[in-house]
N, CA, C and O atoms as CSV, one atom per row, in Angstrom:
chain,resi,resn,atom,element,x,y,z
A,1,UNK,N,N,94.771,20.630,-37.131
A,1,UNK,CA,C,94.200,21.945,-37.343
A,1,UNK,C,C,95.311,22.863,-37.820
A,1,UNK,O,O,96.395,22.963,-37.247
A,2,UNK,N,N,95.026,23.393,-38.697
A,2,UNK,CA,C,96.006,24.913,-39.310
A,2,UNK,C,C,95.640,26.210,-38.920
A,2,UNK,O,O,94.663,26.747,-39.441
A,3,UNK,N,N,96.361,26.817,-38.000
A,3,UNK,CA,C,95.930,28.475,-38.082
A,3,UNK,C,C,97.224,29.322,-38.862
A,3,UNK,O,O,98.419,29.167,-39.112
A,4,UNK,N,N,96.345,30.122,-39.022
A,4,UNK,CA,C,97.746,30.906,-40.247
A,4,UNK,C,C,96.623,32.171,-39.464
A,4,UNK,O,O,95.410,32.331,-39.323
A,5,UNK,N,N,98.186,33.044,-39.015
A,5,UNK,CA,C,97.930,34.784,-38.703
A,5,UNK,C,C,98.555,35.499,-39.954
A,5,UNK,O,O,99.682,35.369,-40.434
A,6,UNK,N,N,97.503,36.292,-40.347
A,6,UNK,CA,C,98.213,37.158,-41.473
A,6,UNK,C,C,98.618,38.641,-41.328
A,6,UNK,O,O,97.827,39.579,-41.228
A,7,UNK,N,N,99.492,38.690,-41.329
A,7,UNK,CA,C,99.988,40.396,-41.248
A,7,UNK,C,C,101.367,40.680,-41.554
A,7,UNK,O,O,102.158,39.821,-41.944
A,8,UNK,N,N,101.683,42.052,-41.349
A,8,UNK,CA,C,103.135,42.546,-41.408
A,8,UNK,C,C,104.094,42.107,-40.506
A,8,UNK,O,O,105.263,41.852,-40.794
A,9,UNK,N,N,103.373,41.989,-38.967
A,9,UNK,CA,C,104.298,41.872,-38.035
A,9,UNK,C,C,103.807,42.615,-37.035
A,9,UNK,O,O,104.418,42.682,-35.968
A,10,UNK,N,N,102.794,43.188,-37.213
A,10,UNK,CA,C,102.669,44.623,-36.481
A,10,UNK,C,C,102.031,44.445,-35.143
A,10,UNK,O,O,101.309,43.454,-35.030
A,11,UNK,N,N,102.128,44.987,-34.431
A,11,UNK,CA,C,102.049,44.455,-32.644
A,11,UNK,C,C,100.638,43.906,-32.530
A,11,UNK,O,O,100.214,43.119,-31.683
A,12,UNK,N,N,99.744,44.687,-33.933
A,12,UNK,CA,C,98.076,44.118,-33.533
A,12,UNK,C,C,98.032,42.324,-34.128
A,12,UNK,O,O,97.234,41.492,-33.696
A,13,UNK,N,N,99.059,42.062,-35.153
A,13,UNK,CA,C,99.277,40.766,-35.846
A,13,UNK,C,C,99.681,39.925,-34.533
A,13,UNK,O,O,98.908,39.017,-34.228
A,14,UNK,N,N,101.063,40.179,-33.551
A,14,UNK,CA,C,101.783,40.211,-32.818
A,14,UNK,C,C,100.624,39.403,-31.354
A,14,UNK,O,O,100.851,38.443,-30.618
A,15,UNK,N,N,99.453,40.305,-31.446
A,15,UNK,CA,C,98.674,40.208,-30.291
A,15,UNK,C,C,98.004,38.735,-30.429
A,15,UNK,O,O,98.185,37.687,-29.809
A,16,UNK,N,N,96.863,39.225,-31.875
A,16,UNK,CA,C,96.236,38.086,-32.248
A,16,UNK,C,C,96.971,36.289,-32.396
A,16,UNK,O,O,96.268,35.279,-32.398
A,17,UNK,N,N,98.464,36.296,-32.503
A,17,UNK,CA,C,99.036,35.221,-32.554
A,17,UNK,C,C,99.205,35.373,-31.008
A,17,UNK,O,O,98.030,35.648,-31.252
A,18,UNK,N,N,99.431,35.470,-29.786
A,18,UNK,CA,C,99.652,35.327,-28.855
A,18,UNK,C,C,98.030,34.738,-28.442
A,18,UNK,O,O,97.822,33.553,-28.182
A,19,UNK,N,N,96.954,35.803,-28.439
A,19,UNK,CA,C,95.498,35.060,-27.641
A,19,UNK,C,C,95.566,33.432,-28.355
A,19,UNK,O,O,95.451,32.463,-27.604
A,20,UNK,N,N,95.748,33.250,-29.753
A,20,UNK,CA,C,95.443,32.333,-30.419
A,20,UNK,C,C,96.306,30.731,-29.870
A,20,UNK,O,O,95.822,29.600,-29.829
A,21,UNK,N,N,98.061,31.305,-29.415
A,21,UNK,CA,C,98.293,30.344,-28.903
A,21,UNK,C,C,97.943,30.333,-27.247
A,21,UNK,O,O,98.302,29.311,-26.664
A,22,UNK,N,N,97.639,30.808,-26.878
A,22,UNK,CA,C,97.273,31.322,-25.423
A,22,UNK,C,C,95.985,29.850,-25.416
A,22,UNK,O,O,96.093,28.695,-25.004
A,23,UNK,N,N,95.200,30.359,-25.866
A,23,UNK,CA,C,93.556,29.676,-26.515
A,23,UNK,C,C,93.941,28.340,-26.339
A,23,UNK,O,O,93.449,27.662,-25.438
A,24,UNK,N,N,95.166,27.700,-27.480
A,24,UNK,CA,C,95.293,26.793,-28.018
A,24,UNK,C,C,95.569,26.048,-26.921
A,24,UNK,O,O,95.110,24.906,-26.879
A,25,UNK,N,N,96.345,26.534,-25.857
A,25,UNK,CA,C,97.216,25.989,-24.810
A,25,UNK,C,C,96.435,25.600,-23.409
A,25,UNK,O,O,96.827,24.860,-22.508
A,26,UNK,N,N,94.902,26.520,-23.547
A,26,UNK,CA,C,94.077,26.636,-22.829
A,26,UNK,C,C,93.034,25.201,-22.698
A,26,UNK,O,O,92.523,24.608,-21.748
A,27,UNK,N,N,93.034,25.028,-24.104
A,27,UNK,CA,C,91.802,24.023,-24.759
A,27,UNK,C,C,92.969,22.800,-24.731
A,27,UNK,O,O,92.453,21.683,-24.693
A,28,UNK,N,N,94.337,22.803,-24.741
A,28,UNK,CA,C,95.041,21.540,-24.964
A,28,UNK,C,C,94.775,20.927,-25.907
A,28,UNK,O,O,94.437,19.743,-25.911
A,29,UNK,N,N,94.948,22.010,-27.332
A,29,UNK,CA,C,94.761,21.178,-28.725
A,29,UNK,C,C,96.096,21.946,-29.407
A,29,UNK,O,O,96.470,23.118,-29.426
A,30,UNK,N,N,96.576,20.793,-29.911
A,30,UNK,CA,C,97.800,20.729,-30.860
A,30,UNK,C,C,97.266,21.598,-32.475
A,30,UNK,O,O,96.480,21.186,-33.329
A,31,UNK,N,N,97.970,22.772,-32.433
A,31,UNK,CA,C,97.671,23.081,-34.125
A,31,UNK,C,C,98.809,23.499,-34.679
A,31,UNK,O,O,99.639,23.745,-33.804
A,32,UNK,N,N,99.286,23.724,-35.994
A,32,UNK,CA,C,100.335,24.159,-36.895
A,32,UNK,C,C,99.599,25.553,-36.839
A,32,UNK,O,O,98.447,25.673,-37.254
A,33,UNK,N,N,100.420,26.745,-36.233
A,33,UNK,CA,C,99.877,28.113,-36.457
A,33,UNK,C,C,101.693,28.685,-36.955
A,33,UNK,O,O,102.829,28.658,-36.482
A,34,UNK,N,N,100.999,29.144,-38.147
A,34,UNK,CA,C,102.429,29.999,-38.990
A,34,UNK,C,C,101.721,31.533,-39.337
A,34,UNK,O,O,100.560,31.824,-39.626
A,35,UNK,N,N,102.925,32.358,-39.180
A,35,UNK,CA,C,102.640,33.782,-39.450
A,35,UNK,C,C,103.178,34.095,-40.889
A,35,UNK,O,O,104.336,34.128,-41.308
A,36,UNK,N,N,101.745,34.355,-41.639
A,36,UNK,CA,C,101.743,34.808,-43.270
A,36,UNK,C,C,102.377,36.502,-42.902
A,36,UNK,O,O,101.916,37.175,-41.980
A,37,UNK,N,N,103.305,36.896,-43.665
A,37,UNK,CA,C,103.607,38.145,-43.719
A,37,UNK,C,C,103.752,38.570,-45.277
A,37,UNK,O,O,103.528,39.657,-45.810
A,38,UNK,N,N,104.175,37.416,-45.794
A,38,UNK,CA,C,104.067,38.179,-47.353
A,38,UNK,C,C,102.692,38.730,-47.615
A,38,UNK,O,O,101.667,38.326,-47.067
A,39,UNK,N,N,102.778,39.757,-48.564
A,39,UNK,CA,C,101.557,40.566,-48.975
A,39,UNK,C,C,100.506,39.725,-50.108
A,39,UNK,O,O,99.276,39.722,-50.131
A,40,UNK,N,N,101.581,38.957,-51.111
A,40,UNK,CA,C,100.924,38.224,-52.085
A,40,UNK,C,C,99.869,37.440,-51.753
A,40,UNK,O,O,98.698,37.570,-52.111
A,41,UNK,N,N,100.574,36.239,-50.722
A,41,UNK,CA,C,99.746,34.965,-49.873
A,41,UNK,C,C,98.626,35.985,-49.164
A,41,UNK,O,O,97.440,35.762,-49.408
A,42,UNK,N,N,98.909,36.868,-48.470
A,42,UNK,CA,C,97.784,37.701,-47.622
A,42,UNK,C,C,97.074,37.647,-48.490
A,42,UNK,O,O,96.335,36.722,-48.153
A,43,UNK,N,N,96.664,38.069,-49.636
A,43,UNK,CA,C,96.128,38.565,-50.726
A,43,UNK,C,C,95.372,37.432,-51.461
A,43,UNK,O,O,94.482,37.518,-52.306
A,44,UNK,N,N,95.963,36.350,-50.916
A,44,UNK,CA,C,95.287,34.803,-51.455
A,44,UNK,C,C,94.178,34.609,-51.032
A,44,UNK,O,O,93.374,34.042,-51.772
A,45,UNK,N,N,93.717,35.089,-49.480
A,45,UNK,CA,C,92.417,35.100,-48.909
A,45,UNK,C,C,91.618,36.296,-48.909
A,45,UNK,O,O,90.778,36.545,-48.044
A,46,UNK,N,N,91.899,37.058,-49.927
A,46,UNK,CA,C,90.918,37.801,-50.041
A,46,UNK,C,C,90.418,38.703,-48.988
A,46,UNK,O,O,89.254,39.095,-48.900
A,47,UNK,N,N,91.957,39.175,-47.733
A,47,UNK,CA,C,91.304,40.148,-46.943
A,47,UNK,C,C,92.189,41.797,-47.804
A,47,UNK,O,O,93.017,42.064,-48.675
A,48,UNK,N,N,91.494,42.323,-47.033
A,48,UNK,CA,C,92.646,43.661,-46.917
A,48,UNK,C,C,92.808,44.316,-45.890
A,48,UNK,O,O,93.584,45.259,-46.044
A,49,UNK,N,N,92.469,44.223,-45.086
A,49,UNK,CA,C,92.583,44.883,-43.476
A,49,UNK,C,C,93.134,43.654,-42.707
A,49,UNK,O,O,92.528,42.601,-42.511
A,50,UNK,N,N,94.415,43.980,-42.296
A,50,UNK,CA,C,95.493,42.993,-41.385
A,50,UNK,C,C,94.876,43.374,-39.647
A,50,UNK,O,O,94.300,44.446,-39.463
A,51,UNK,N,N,95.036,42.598,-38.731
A,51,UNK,CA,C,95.173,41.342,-39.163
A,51,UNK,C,C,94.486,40.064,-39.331
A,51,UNK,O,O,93.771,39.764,-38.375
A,52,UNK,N,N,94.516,39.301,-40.223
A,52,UNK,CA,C,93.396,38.203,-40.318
A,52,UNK,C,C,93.821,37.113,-39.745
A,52,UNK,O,O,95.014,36.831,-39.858
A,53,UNK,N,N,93.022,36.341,-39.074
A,53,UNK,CA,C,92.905,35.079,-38.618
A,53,UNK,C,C,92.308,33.639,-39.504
A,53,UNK,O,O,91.092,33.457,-39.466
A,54,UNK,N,N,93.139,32.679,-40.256
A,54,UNK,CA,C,92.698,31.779,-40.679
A,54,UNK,C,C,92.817,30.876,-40.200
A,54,UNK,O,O,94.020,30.637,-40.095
A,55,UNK,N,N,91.964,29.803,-39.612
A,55,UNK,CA,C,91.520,28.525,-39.638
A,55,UNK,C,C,90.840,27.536,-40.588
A,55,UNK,O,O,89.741,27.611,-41.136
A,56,UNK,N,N,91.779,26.593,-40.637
A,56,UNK,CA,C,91.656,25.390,-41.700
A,56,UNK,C,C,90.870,25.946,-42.683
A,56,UNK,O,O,89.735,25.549,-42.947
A,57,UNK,N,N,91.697,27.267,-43.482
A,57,UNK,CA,C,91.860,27.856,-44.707
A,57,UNK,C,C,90.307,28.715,-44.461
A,57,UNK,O,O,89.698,28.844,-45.522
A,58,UNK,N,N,89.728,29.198,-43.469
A,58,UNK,CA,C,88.601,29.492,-43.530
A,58,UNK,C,C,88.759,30.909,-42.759
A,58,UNK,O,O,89.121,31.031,-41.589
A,59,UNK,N,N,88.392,32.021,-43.704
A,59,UNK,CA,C,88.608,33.476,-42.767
A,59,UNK,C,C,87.777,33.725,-41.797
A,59,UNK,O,O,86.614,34.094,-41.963
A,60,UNK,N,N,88.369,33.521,-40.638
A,60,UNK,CA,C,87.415,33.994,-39.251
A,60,UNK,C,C,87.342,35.216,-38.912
A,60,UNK,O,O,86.312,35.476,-38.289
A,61,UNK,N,N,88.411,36.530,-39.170
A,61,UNK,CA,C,88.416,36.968,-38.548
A,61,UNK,C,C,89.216,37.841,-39.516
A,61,UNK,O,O,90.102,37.235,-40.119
A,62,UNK,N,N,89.029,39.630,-39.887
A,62,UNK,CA,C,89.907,40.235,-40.739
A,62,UNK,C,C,89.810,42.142,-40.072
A,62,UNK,O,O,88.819,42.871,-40.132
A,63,UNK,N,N,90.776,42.384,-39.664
A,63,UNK,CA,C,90.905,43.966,-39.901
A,63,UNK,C,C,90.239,44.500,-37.936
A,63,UNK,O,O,89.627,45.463,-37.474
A,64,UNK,N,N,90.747,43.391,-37.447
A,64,UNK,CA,C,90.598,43.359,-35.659
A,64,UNK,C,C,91.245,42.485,-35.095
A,64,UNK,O,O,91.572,41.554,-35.832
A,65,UNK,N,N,91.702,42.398,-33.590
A,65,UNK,CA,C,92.199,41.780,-32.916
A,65,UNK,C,C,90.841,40.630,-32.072
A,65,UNK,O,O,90.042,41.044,-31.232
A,66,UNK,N,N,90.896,39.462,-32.488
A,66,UNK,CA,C,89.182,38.835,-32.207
A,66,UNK,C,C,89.711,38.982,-30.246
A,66,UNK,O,O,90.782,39.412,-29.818
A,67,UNK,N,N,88.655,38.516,-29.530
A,67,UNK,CA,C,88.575,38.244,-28.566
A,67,UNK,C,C,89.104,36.683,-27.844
A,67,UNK,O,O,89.430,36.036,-28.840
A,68,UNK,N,N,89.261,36.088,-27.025
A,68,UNK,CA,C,89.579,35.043,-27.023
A,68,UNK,C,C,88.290,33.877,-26.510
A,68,UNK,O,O,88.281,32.715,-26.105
A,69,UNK,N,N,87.349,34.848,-26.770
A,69,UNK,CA,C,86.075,33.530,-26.288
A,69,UNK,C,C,85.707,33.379,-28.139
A,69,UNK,O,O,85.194,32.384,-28.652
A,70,UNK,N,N,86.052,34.413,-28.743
A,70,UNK,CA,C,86.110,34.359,-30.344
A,70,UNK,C,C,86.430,33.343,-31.116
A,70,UNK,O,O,85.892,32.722,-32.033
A,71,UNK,N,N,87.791,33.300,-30.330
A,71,UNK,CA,C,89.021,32.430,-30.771
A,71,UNK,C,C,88.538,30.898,-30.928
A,71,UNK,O,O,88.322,30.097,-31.837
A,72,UNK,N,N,88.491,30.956,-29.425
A,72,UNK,CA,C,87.519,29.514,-28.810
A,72,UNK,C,C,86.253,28.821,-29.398
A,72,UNK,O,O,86.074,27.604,-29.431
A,73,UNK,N,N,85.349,29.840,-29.885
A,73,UNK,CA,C,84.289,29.561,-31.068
A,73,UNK,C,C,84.881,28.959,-32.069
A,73,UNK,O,O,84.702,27.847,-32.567
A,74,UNK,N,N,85.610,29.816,-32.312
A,74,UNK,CA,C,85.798,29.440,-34.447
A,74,UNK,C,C,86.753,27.950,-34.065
A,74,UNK,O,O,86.603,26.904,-34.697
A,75,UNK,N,N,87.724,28.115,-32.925
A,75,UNK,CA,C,88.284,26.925,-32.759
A,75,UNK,C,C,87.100,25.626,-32.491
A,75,UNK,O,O,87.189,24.705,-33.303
A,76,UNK,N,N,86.111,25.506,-31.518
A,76,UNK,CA,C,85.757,24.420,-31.404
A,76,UNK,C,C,84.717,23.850,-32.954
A,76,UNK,O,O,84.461,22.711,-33.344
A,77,UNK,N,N,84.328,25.213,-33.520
A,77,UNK,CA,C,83.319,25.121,-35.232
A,77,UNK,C,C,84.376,23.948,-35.758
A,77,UNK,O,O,83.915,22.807,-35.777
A,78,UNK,N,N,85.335,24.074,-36.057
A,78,UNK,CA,C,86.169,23.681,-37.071
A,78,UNK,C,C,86.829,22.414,-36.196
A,78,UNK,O,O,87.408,21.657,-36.975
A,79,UNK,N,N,86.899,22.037,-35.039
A,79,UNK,CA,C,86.619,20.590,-34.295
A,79,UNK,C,C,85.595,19.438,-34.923
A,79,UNK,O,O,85.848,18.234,-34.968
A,80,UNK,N,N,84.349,20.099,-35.407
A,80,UNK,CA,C,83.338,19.416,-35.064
A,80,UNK,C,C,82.982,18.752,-36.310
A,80,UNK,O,O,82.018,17.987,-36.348
């Protein structure tokens, strides 16, 4: 599984990568999660409100901090 957090850095980017590995650690599933900060790549998925949440290249989540039963959804969708 790939998660990619997209943002500047900014404590709300900051948050969403923490529930996400929090989640990950919860469910005991191994994923590659990297933090997109360039603006260009951001710009590859077509959000504009940071910060976005991608899973296995699929935008879950753009311009909020998701919840972590959120998290847990889009994580087990993309399990199945």
């Amino acid at each position: 599984m790939e998660i990619k957090i997209l943002g500047p850095g900014c404590s709300r980017c900051e948050e969403v990568h923490k529930r996400t590995i929090d989640v990950l650690a919860e469910l005991n599933i191994a994923a590659d999660v990297e933090k997109v900060t360039d603006l260009r790549k951001i710009m590859e998925y077509k959000i504009f409100v940071t910060p976005g949440l991608i899973i296995n290249s699929k935008v879950k989540c753009s311009g909020k901090i998701p919840s972590k039963s959120d998290i847990k959804k889009w994580i087990a969708e993309e399990l199945k």
